[in-house]
C-alpha angles and dihedrals in degrees: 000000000000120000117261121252117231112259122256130263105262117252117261115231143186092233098169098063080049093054098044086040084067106046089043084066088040085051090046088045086054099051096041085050087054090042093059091032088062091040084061098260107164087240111164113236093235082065095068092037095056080054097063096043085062090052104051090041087050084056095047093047099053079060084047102055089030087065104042087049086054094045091044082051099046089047092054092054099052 
């Protein structure tokens, strides 16, 4: 059996424009969803609910990630 490489180091990423990214579309959804809805679009209300579900967990998610970034850093400098 050959012998196994080493893994590679993991990708750095800017995972806190990723995560409000997100709950900016979440947020656009929800405002075009209220525009046709007050144009009488038949748009059903768990539509706009799901929405704003994407959006605060967006939200929860950027402290989230704010956070974990803080802690990954703490634990390299000591």
């Amino acid at each position: 059996m050959p012998e196994r490489r080493p893994d590679p180091e993991p990708l750095e990423t800017n995972d806190v424009v990723i995560t409000a990214g997100g709950a900016v579309l979440w947020a656009v959804a929800h405002v075009v969803l209220l525009v046709l809805k007050a144009a009488g679009s038949d748009i059903h209300d768990w539509w706009l609910g799901m929405c704003a579900y994407g959006v605060a967990l967006g939200v929860f998610g950027v402290r989230f990630v704010k956070r974990r970034e803080r802690a990954i850093a703490r634990d390299r400098a000591a």
